[in-house]
C-alpha positions as CSV (number, residue, x, y, z in Angstrom):
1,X,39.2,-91.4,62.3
2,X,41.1,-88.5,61.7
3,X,41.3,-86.1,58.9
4,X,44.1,-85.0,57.1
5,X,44.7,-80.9,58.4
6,X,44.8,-80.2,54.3
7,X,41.5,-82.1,54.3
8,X,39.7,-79.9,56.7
9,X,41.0,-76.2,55.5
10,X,40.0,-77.2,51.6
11,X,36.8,-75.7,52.0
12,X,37.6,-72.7,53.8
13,X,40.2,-72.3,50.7
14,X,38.2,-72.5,48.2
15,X,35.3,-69.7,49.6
16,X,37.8,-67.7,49.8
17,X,38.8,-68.1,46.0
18,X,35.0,-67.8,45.0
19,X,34.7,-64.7,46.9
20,X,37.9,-63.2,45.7
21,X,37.1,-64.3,41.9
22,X,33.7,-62.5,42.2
23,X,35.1,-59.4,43.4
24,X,37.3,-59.4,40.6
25,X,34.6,-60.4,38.2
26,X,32.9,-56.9,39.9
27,X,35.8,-55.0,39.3
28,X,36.4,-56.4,35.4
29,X,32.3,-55.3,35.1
30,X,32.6,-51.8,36.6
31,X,34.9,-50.0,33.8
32,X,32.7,-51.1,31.2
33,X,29.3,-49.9,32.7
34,X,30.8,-46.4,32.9
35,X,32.1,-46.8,29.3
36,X,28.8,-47.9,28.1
37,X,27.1,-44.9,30.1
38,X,29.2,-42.2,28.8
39,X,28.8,-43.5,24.9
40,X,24.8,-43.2,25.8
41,X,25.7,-39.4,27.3
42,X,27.2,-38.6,24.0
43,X,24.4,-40.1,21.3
44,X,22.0,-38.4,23.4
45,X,23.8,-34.8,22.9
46,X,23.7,-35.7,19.3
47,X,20.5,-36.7,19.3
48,X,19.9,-33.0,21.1
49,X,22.0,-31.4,18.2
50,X,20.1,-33.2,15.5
51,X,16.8,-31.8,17.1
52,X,17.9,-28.7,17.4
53,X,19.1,-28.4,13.6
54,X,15.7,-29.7,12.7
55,X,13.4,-26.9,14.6
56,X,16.1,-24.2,13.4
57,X,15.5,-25.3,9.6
58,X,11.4,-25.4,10.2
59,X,11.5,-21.8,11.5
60,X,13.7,-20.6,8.4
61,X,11.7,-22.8,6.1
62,X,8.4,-21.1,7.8
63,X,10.0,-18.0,7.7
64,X,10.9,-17.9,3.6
65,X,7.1,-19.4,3.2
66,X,5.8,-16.3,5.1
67,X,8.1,-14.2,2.4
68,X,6.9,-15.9,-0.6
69,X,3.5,-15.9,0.5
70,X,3.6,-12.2,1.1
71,X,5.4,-11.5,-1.9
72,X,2.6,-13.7,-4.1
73,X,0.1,-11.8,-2.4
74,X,1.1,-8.7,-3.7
75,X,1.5,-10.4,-7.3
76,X,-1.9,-11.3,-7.1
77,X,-2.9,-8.0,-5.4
78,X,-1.1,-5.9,-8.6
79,X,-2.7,-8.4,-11.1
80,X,-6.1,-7.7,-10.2
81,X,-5.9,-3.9,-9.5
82,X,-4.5,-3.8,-13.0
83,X,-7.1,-5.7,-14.7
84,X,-9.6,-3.6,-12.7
85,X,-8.0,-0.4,-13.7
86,X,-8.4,-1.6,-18.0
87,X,-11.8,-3.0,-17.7
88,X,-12.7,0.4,-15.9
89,X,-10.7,2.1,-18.8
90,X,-12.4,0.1,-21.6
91,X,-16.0,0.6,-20.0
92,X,-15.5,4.1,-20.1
93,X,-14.4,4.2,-23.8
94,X,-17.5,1.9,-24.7
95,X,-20.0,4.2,-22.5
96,X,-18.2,7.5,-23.7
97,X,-18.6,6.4,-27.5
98,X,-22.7,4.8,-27.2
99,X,-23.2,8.2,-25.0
100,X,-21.8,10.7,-26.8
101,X,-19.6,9.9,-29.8
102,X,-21.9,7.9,-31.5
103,X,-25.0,10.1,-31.2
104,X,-22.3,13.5,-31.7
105,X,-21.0,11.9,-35.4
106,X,-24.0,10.5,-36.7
107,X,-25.7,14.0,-35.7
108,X,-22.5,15.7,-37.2
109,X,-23.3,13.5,-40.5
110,X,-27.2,14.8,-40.8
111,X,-26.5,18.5,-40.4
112,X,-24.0,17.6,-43.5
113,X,-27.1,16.0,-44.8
114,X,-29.5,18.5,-43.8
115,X,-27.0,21.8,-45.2
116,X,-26.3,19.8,-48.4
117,X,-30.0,19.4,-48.7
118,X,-30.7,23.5,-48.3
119,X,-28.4,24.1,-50.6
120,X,-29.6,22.3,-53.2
121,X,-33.1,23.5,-52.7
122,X,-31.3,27.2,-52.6
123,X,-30.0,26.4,-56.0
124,X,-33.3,24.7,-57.8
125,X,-35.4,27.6,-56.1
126,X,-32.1,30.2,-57.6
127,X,-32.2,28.7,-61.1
128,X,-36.2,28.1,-61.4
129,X,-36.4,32.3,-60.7
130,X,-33.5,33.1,-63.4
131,X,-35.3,30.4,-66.2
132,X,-38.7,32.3,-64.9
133,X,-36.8,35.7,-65.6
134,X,-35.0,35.4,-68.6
135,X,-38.8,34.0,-70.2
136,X,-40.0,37.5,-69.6
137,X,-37.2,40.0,-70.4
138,X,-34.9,39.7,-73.5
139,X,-31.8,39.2,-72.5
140,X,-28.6,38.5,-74.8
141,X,-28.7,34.8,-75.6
142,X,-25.0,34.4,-74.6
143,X,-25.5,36.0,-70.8
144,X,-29.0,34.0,-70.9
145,X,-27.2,30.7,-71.0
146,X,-23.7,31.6,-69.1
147,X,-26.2,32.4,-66.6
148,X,-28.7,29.6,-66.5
149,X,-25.9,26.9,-67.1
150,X,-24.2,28.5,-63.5
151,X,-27.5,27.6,-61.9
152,X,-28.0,24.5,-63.2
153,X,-24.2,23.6,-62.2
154,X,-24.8,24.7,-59.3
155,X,-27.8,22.4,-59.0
156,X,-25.8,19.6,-60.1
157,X,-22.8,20.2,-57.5
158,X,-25.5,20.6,-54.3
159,X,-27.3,17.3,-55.4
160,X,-24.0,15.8,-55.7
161,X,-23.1,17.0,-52.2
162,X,-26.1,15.9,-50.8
163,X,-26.0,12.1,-52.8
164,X,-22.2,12.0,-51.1
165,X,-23.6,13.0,-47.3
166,X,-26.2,10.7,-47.4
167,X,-23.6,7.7,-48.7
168,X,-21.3,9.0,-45.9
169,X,-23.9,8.3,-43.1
170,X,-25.1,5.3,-44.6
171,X,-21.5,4.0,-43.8
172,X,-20.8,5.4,-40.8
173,X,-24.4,4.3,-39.4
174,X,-24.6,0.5,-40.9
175,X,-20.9,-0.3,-40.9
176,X,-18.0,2.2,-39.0
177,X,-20.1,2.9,-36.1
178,X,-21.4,-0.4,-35.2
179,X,-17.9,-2.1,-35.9
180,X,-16.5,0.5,-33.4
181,X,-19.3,-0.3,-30.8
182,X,-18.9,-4.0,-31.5
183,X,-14.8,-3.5,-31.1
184,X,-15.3,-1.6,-27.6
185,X,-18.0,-4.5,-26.6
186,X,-15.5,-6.8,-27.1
187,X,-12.4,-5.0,-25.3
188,X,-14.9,-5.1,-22.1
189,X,-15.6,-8.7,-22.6
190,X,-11.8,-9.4,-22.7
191,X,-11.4,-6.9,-19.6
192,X,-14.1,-8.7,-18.1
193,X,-12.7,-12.3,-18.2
194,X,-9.1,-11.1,-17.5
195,X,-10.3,-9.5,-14.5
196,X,-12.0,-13.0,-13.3
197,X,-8.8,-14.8,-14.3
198,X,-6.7,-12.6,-12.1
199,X,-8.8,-12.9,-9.3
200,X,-9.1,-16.7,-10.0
201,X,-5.5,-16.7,-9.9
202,X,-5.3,-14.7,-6.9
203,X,-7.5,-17.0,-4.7
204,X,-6.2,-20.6,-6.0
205,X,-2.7,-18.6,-4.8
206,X,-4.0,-17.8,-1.3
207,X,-5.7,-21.3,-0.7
208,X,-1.7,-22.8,-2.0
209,X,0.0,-20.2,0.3
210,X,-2.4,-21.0,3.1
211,X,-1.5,-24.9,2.7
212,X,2.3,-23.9,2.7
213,X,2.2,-21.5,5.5
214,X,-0.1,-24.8,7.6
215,X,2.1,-27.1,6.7
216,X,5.4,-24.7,7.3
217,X,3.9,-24.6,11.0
218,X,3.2,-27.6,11.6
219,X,6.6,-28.9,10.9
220,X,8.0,-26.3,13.2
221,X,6.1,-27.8,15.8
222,X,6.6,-31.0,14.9
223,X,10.1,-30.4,15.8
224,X,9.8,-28.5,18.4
225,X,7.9,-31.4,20.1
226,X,10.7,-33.7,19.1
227,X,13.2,-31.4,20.4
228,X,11.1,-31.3,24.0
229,X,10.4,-35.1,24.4
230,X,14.3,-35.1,23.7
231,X,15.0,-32.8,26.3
232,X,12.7,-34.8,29.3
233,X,14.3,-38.0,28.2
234,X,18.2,-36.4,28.7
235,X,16.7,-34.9,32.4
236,X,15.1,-38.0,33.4
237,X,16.9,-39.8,36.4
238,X,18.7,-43.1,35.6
239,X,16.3,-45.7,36.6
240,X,19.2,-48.4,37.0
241,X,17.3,-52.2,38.3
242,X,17.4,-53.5,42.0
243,X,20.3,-56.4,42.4
């Protein structure tokens, strides 16, 4: 039997349908694979930007943690050069006064002592020859005693003088000096643990500006890294799969 001529050429119309819907369905596909590629092309330049932002910042941040640590290090430098310079100062006042001023006064105060002391003897050895003379020659009684009554004045005055020198050293040796001497001791002692403080100060600050400057660096290569991985991936060949 005999088929139908519309019969036999259905098949051959309808592969030829399939093929021309499929290259349509090829064509629709193609204009949004390029789209899609070219929105990839553009978040990886911003990606590239974005790096790039972030290593520029790191270097300026490492740059103003270089500063500050330079600029701490002098602060710390300056504080212990001047607490050097006052505990030198003070040591030499303490050592100049236990050397010298100490010794100088308290030898100053004994030849008061010692003069006030001579004089008195001067005066008891003066008024023991006039009461010595005037037993032996017959002098007016009036002259007699204006006489004698000088010496023993001046007895009184250089016993006097020598009570008030003695009182004066006692003071300066049991009380002014020793207060002074305990006064400079003390100004060395403060010297002394300002001095530590500073440089205490000055190493806790370079152990901190250490950690800054580490950390400062390793951020900038951190990015830098980042920036470099972001590179190879935007050179990289478009691996697109086998149909």
């Amino acid at each position: 039997m005999k088929l139908p001529i519309a019969l036999l050429s259905l098949p051959l119309v309808l592969a030829t349908s399939g093929c021309a819907a499929s290259s349509g369905n090829r064509a629709a596909e193609k204009p949004g694979a390029e789209g899609a590629k070219g929105g990839d092309q553009e978040d990886a330049a911003d990606k590239l930007e974005k790096k790039q932002r972030e290593l520029d910042y790191a270097k300026m941040e490492l740059d103003i943690a270089k500063m500050s640590a330079a600029a701490d290090a002098r602060e710390s430098d300056a504080s212990v050069q001047e607490a050097t310079q006052k505990l030198d100062v003070v040591k030499k006042d303490r050592d100049n006064f236990k050397a010298l001023e100490k010794p100088s006064k308290l030898a100053d105060k004994q030849l008061d002592i010692d003069r006030a002391a001579w004089r008195m003897e001067e005066s008891r050895q003066e008024l023991a020859e006039l009461e010595q003379m005037y037993k032996k020659e017959d002098f007016a009684s009036l002259t007699k005693e204006l006489v004698l009554n000088r010496g023993k004045k001046n007895l009184e005055f250089a016993q006097r003088g020598l009570d008030l020198a003695k009182k004066e050293q006692d003071g300066l040796s049991t009380h002014d000096l020793p207060k002074r001497e305990t006064e400079l001791d003390q100004s060395v002692e403060r010297a002394e643990k300002a001095l530590a403080e500073a440089t205490a100060k000055k190493e806790k600050a370079a152990a901190e500006t250490k950690l800054k400057l580490l950390r400062a660096e390793h951020r900038v290569a951190e990015a830098q890294r980042e920036l470099d991985k972001a590179h190879a991936k935007e050179k990289a060949p478009d691996k697109e799969p086998k149909a």
